[in-house]
N, CA, C and O atoms as a Tinker XYZ file with bonds, in Angstrom:
   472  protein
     1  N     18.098000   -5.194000  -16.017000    73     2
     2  CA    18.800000   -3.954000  -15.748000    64     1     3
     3  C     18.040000   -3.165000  -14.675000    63     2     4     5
     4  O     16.819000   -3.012000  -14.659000    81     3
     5  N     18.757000   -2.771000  -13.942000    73     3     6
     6  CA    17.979000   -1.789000  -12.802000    64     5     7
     7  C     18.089000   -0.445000  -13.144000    63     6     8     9
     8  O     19.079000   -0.151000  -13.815000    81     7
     9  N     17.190000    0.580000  -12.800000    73     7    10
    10  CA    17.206000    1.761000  -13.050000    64     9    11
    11  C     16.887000    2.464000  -11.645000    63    10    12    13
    12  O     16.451000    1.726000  -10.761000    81    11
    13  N     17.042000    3.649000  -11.396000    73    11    14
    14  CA    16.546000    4.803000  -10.466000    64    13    15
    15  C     14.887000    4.846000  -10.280000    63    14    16    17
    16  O     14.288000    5.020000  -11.342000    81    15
    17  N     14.257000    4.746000   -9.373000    73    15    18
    18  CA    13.282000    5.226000   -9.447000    64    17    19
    19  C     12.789000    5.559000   -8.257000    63    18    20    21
    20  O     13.047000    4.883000   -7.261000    81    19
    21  N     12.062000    6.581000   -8.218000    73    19    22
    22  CA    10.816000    6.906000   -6.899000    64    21    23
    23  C      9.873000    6.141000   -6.268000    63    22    24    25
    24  O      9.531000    5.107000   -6.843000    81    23
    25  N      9.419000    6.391000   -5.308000    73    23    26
    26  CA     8.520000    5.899000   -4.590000    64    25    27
    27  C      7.724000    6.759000   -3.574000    63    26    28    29
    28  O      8.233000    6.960000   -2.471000    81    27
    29  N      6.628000    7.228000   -3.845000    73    27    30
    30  CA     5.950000    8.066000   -3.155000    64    29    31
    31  C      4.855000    7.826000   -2.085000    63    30    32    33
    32  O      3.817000    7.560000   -2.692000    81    31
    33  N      4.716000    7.813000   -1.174000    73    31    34
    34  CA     3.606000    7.650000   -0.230000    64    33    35
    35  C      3.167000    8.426000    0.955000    63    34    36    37
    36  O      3.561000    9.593000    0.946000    81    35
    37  N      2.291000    7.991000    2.194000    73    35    38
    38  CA     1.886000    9.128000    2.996000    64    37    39
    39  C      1.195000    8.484000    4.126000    63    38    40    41
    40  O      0.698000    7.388000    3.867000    81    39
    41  N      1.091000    8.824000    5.032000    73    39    42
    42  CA    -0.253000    8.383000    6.122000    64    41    43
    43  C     -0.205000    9.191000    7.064000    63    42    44    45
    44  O      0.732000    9.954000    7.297000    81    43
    45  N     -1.437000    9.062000    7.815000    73    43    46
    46  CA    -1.999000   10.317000    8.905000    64    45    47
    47  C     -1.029000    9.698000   10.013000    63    46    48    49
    48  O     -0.303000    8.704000    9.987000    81    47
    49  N     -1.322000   10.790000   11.135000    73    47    50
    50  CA    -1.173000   10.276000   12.612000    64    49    51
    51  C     -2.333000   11.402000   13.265000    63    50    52    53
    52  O     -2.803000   12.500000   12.967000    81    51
    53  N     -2.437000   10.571000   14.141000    73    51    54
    54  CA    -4.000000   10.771000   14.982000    64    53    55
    55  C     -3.367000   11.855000   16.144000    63    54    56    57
    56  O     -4.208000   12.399000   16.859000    81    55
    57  N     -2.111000   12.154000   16.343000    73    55    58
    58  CA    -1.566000   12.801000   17.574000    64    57    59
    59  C     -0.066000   13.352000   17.255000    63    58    60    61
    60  O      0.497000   12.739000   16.348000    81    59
    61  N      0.710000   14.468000   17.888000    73    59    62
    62  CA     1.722000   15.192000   17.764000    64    61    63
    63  C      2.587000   14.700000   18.797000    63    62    64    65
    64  O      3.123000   15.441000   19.620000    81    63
    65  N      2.752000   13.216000   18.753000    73    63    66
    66  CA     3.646000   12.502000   19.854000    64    65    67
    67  C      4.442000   11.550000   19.133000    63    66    68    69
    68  O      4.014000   10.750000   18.301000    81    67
    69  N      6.122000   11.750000   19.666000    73    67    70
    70  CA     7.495000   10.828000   19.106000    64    69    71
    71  C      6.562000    9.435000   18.956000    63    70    72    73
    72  O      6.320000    9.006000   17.828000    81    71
    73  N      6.079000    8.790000   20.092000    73    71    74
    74  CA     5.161000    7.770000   19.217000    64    73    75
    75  C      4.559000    7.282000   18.434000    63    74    76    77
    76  O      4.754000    6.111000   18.111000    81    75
    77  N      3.672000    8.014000   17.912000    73    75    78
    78  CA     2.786000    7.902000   17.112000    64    77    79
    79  C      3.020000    8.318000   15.735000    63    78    80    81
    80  O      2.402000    8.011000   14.716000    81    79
    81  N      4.164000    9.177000   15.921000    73    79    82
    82  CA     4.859000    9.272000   14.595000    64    81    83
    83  C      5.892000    8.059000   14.004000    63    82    84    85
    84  O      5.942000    7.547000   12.886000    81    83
    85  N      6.800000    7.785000   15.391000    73    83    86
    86  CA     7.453000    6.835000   15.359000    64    85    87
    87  C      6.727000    5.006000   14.725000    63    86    88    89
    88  O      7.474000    4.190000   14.185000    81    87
    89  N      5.328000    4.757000   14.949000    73    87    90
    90  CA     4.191000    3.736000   14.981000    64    89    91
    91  C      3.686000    4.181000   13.236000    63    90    92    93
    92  O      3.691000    3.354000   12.324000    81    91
    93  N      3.315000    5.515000   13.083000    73    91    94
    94  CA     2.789000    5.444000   11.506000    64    93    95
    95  C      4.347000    5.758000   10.416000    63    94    96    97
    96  O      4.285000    5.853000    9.191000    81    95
    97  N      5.773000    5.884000   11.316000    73    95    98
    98  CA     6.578000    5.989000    9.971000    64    97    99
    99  C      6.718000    4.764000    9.643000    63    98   100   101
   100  O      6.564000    4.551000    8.440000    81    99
   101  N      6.993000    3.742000   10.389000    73    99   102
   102  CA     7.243000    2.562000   10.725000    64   101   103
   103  C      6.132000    1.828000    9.859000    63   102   104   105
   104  O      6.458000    1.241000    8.827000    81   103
   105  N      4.994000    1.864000   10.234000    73   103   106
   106  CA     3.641000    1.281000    8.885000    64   105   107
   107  C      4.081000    1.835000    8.129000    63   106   108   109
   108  O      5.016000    1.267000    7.565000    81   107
   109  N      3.859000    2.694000    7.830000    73   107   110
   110  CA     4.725000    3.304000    5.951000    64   109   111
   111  C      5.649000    2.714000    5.576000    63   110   112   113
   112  O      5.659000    2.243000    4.439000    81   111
   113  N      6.376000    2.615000    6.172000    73   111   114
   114  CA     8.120000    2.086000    5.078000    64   113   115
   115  C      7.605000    0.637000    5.220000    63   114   116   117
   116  O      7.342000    0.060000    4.165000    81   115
   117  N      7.418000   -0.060000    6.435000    73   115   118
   118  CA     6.964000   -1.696000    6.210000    64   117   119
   119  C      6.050000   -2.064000    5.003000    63   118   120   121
   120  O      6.432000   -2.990000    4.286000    81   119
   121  N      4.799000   -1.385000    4.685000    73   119   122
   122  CA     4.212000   -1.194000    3.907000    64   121   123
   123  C      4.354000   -0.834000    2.135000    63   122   124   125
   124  O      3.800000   -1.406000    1.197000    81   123
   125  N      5.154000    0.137000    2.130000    73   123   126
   126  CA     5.796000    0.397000    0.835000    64   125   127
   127  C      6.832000   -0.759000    0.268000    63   126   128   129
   128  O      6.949000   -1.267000   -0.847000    81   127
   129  N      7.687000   -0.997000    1.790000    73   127   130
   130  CA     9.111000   -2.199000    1.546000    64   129   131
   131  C      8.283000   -3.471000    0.952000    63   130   132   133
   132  O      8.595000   -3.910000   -0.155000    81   131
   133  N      7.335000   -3.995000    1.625000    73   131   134
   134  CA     6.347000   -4.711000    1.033000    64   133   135
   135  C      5.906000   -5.186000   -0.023000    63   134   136   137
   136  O      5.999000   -6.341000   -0.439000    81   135
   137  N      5.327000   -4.136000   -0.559000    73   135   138
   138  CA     3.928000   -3.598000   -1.368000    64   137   139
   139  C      5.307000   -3.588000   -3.338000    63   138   140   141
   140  O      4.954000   -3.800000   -4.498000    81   139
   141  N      6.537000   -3.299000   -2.859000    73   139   142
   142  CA     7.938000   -2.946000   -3.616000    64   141   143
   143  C      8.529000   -3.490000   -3.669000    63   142   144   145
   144  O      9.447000   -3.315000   -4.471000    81   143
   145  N      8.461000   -4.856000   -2.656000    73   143   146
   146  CA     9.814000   -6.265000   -2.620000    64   145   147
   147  C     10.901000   -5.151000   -2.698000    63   146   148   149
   148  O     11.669000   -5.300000   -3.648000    81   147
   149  N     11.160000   -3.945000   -1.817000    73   147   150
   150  CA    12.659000   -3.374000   -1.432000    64   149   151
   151  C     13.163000   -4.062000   -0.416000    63   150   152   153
   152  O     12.640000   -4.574000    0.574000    81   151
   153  N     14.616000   -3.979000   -0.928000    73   151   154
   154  CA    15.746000   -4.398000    0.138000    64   153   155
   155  C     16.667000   -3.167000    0.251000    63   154   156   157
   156  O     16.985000   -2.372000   -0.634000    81   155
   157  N     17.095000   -3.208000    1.834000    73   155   158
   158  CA    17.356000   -1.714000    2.112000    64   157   159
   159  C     18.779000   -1.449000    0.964000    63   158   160   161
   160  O     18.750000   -0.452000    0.243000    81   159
   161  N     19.780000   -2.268000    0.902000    73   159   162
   162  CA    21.138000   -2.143000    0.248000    64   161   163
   163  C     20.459000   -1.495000   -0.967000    63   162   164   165
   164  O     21.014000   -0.404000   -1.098000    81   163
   165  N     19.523000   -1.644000   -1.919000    73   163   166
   166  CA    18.980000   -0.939000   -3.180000    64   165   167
   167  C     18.390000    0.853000   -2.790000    63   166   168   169
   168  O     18.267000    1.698000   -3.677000    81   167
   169  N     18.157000    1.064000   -1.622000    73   167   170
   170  CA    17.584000    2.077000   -1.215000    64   169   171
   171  C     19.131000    3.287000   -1.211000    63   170   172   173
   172  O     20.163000    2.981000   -0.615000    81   171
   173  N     18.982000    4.511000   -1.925000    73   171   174
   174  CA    19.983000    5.619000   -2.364000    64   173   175
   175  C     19.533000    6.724000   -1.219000    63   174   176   177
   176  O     20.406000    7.416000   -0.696000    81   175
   177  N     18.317000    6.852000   -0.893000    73   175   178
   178  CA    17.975000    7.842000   -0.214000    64   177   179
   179  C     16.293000    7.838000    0.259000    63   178   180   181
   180  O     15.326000    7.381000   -0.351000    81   179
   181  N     16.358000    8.487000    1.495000    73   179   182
   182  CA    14.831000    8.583000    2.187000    64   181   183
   183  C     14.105000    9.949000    2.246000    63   182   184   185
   184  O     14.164000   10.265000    3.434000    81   183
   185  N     13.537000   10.791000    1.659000    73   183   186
   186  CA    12.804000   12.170000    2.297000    64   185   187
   187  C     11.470000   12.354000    3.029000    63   186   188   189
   188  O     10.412000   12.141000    2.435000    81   187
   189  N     11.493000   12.626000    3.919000    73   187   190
   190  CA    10.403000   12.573000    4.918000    64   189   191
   191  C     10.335000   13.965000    5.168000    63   190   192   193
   192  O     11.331000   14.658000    5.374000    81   191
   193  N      8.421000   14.645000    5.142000    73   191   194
   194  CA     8.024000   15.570000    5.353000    64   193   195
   195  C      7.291000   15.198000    6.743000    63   194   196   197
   196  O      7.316000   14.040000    7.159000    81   195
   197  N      6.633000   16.240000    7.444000    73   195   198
   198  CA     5.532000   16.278000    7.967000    64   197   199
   199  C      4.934000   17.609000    8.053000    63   198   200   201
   200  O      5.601000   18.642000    7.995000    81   199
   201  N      3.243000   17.552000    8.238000    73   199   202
   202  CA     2.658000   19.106000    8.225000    64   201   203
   203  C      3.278000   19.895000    9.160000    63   202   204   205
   204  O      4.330000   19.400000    9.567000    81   203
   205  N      2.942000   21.103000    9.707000    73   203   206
   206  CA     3.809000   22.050000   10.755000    64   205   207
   207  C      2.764000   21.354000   11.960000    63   206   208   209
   208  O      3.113000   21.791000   13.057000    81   207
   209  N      1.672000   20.470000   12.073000    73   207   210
   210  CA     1.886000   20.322000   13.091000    64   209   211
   211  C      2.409000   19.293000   13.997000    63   210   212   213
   212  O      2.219000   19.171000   15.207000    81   211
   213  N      3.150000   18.528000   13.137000    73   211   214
   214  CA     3.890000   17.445000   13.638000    64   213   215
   215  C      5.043000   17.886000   13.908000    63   214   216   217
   216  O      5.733000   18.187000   12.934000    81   215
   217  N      5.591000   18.057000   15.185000    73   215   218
   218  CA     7.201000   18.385000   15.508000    64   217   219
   219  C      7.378000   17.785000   16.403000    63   218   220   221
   220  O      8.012000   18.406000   17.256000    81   219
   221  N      6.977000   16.276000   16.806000    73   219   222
   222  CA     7.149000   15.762000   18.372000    64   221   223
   223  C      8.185000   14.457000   17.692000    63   222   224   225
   224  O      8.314000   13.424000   18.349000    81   223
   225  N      8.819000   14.596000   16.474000    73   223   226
   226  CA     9.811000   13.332000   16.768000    64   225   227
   227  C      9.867000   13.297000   14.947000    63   226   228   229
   228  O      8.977000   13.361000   14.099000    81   227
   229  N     11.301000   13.171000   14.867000    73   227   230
   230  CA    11.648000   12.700000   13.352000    64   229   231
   231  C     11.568000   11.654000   13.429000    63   230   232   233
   232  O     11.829000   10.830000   14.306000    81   231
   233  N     10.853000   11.595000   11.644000    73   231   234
   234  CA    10.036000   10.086000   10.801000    64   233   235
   235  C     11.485000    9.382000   10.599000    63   234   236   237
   236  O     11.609000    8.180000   10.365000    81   235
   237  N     12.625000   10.351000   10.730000    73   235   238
   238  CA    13.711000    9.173000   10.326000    64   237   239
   239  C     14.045000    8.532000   11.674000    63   238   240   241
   240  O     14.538000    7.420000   11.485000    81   239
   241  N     13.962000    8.802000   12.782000    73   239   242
   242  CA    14.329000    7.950000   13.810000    64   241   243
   243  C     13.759000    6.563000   14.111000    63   242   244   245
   244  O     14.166000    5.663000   14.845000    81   243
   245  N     12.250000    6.716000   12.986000    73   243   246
   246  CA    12.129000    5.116000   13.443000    64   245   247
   247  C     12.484000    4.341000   12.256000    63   246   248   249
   248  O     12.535000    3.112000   12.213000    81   247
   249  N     12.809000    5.423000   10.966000    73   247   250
   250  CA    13.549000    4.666000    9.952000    64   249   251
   251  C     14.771000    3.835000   10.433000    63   250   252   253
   252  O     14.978000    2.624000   10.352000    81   251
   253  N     15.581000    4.919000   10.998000    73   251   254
   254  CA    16.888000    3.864000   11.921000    64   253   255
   255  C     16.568000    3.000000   12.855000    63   254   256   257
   256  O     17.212000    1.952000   12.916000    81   255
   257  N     15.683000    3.213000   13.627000    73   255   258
   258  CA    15.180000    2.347000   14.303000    64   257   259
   259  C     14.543000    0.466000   13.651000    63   258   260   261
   260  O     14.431000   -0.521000   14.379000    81   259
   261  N     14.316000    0.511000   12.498000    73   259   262
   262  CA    13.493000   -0.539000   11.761000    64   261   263
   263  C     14.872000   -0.895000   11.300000    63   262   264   265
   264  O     14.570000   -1.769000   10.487000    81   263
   265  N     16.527000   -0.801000   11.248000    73   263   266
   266  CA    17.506000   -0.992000   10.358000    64   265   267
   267  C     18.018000   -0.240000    9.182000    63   266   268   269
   268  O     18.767000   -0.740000    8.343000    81   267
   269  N     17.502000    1.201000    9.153000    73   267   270
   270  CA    18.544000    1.623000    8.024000    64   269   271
   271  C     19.074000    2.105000    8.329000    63   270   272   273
   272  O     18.951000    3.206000    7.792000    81   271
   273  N     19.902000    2.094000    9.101000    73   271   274
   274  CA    21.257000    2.810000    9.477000    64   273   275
   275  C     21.776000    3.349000    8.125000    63   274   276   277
   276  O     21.551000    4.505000    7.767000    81   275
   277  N     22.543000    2.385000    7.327000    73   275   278
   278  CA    23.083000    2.636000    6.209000    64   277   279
   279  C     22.546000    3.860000    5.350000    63   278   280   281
   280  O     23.326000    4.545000    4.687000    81   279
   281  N     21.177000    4.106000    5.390000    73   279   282
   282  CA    20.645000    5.115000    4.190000    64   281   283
   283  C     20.608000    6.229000    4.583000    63   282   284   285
   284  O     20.136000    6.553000    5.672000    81   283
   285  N     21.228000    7.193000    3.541000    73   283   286
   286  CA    20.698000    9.007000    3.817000    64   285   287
   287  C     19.380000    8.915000    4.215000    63   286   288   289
   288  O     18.569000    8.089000    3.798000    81   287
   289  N     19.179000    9.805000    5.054000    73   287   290
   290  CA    17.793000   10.253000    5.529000    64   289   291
   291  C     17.249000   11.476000    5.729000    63   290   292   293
   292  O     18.207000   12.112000    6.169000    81   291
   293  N     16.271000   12.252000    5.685000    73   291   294
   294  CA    16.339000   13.755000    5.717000    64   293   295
   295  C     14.429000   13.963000    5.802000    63   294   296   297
   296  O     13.529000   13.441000    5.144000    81   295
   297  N     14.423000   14.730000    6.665000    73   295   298
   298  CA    13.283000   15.526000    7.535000    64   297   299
   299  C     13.273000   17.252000    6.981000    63   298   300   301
   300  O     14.049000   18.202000    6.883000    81   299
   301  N     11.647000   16.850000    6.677000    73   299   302
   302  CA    11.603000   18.949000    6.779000    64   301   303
   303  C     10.321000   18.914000    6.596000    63   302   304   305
   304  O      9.759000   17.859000    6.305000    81   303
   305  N      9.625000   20.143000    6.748000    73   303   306
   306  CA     8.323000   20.047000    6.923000    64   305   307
   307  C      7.710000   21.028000    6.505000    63   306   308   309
   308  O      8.137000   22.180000    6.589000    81   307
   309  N      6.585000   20.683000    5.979000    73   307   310
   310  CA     5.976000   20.678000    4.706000    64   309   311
   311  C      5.222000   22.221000    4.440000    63   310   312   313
   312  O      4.942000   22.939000    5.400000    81   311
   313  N      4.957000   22.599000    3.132000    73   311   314
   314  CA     4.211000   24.270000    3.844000    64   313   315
   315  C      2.850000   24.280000    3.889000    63   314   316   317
   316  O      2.113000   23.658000    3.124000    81   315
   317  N      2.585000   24.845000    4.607000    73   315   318
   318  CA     1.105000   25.510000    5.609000    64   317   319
   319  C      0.594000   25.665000    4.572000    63   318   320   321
   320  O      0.866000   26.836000    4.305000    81   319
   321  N     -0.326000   25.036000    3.302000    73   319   322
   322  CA    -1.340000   25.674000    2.552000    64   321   323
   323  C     -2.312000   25.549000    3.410000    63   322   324   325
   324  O     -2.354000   24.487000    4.031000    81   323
   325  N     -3.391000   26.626000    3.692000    73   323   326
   326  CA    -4.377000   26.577000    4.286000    64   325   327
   327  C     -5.252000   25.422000    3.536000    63   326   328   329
   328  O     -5.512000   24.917000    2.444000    81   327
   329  N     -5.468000   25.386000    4.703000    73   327   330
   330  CA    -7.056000   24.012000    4.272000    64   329   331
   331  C     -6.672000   23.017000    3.766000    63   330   332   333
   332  O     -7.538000   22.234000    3.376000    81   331
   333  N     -4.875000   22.574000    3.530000    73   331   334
   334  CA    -4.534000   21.387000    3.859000    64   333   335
   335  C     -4.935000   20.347000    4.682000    63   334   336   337
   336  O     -5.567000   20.537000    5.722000    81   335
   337  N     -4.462000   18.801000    4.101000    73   335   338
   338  CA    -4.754000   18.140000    4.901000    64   337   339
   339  C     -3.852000   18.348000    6.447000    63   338   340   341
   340  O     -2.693000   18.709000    6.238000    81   339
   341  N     -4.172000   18.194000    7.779000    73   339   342
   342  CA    -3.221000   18.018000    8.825000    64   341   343
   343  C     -2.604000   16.984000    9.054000    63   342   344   345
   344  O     -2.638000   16.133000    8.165000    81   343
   345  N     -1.738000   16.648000   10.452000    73   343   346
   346  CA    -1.281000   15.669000   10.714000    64   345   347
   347  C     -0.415000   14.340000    9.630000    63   346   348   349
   348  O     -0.469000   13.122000    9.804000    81   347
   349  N      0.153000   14.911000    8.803000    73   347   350
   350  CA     0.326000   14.137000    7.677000    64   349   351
   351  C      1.603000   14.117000    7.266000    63   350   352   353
   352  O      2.231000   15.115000    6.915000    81   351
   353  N      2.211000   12.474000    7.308000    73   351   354
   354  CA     4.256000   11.784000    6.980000    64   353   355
   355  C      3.951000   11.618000    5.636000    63   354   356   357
   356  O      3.135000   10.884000    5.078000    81   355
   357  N      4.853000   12.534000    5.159000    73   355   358
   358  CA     4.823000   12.433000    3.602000    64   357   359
   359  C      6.170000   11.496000    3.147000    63   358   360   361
   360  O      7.230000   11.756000    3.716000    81   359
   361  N      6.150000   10.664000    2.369000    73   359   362
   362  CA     7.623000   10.222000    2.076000    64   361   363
   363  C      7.901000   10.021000    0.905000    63   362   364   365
   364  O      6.960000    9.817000    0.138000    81   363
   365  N      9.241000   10.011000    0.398000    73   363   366
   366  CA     9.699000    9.612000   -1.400000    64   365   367
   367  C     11.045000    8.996000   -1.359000    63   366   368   369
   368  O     12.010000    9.600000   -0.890000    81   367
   369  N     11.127000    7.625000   -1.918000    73   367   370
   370  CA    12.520000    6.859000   -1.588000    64   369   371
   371  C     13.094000    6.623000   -2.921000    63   370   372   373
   372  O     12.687000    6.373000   -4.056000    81   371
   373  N     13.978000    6.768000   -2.438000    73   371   374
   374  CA    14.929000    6.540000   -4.099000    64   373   375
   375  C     15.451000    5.655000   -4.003000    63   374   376   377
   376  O     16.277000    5.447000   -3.114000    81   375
   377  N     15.058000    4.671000   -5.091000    73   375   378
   378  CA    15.534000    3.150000   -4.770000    64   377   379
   379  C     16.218000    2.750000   -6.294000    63   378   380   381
   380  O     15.958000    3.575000   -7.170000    81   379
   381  N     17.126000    1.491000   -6.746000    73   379   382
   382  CA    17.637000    0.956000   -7.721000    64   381   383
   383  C     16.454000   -0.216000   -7.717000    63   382   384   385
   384  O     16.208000   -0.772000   -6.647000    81   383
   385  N     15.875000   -0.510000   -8.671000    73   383   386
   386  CA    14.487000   -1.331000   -9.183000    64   385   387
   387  C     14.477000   -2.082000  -10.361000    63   386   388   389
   388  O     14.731000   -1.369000  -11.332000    81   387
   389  N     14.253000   -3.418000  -10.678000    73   387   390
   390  CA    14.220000   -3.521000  -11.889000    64   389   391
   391  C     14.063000   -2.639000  -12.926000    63   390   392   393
   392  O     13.399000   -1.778000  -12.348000    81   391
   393  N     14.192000   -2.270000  -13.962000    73   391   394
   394  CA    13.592000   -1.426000  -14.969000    64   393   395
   395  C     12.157000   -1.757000  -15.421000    63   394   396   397
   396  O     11.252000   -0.927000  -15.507000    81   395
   397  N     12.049000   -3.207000  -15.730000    73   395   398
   398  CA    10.103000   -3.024000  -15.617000    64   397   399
   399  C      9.394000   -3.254000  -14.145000    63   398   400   401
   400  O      8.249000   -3.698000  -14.219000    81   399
   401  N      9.726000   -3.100000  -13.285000    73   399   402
   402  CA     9.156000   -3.324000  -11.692000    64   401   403
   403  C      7.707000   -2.157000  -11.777000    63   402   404   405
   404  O      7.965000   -1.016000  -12.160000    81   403
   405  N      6.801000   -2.369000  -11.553000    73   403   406
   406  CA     5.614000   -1.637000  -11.555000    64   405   407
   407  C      6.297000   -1.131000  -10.041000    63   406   408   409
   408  O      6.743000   -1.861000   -9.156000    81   407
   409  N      6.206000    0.567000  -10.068000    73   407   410
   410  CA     6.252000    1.067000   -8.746000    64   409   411
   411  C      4.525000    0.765000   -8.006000    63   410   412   413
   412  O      3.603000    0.350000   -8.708000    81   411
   413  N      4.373000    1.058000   -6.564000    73   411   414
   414  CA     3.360000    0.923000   -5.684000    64   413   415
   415  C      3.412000    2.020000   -4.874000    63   414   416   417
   416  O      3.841000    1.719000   -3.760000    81   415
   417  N      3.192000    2.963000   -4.975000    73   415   418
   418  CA     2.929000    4.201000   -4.388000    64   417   419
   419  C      1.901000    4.324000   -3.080000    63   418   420   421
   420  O      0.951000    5.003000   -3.468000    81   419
   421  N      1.786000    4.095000   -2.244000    73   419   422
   422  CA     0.887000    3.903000   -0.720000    64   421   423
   423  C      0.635000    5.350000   -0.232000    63   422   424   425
   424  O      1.457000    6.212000    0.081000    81   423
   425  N     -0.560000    5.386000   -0.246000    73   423   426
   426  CA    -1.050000    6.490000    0.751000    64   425   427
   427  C     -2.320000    5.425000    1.350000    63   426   428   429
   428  O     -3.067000    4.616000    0.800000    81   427
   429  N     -2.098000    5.965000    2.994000    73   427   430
   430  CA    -2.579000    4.724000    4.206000    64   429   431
   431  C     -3.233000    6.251000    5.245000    63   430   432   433
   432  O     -2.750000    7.295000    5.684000    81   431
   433  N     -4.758000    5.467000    5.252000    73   431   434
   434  CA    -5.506000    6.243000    6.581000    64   433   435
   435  C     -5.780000    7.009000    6.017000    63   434   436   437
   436  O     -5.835000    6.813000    4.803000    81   435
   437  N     -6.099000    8.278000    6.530000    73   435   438
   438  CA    -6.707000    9.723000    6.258000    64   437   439
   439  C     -5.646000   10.018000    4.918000    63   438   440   441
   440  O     -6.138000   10.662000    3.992000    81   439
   441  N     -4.540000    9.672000    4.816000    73   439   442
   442  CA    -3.718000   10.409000    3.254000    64   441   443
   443  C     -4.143000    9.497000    2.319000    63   442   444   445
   444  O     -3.310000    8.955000    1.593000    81   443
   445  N     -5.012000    9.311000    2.250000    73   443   446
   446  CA    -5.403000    8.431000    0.996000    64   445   447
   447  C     -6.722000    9.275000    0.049000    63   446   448   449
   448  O     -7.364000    8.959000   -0.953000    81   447
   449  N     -6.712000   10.490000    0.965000    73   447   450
   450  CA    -7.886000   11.337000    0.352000    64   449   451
   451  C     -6.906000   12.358000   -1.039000    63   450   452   453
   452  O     -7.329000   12.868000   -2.077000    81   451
   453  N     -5.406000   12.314000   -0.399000    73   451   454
   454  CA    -4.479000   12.894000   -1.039000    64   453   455
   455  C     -4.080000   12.522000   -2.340000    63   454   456   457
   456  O     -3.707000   13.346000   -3.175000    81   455
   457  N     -4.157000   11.104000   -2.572000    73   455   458
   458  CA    -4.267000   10.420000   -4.094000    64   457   459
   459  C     -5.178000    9.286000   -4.053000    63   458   460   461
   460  O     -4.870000    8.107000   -3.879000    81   459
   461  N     -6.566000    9.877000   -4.270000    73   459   462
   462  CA    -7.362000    8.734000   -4.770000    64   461   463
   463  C     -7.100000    7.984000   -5.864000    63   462   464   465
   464  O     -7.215000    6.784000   -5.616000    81   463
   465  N     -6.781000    8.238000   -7.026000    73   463   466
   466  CA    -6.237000    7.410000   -7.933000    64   465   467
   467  C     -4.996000    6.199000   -7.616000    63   466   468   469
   468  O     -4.651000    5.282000   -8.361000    81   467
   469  N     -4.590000    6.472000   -6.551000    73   467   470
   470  CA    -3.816000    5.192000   -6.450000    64   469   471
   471  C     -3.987000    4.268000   -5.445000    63   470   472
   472  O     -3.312000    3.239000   -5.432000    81   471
């Protein structure tokens, strides 16, 4: 039986350029899709943050770009707690999963200081 479930992850970018955002959304979802044996048709929805100082290019454009056309996608960005980490693609996918499928939650690069436990 499949059920609903989340998927949470994160990674830095070194720079405030459509590239480099476009290069670490792209490692993230390859990585999670991976790490999750997801196939996009199971995927319900995508949410993508970034800190305020990332505004040089939405994380979903290289989502469409990699083939999901098909999936909701949605961008917004994240709030300014001081002394946050910077530079940082936050993401959470809502996927249909086995019911016992161990989720794999990825935080990659500098966001990995964000959940050491996983």
């Amino acid at each position: 039986m499949e059920v609903v479930k989340g998927i949470r992850g994160a990674i830095t970018v070194t720079e405030n350029s459509a590239e480099a955002i476009e290069e670490q959304t792209k490692k993230l979802l390859t990585e999670i899709f991976l790490q999750n044996n997801l196939k996009k048709e199971k995927i319900i929805s995508i949410f993508f943050t970034l800190t305020p100082d990332l505004n040089a290019q939405f994380p979903a454009t290289a989502a469409r770009k990699a083939g999901l056309t098909e999936v909701p996608l949605l961008c917004a960005q994240e709030i300014a707690v001081p002394g946050s980490l910077k530079k940082v693609i936050r993401i959470l996918i809502l996927t249909y999963l086995p019911e016992n499928q161990k989720v794999h939650h990825l935080y990659l690069e500098g966001a990995k200081v964000l959940r050491p436990d996983f």
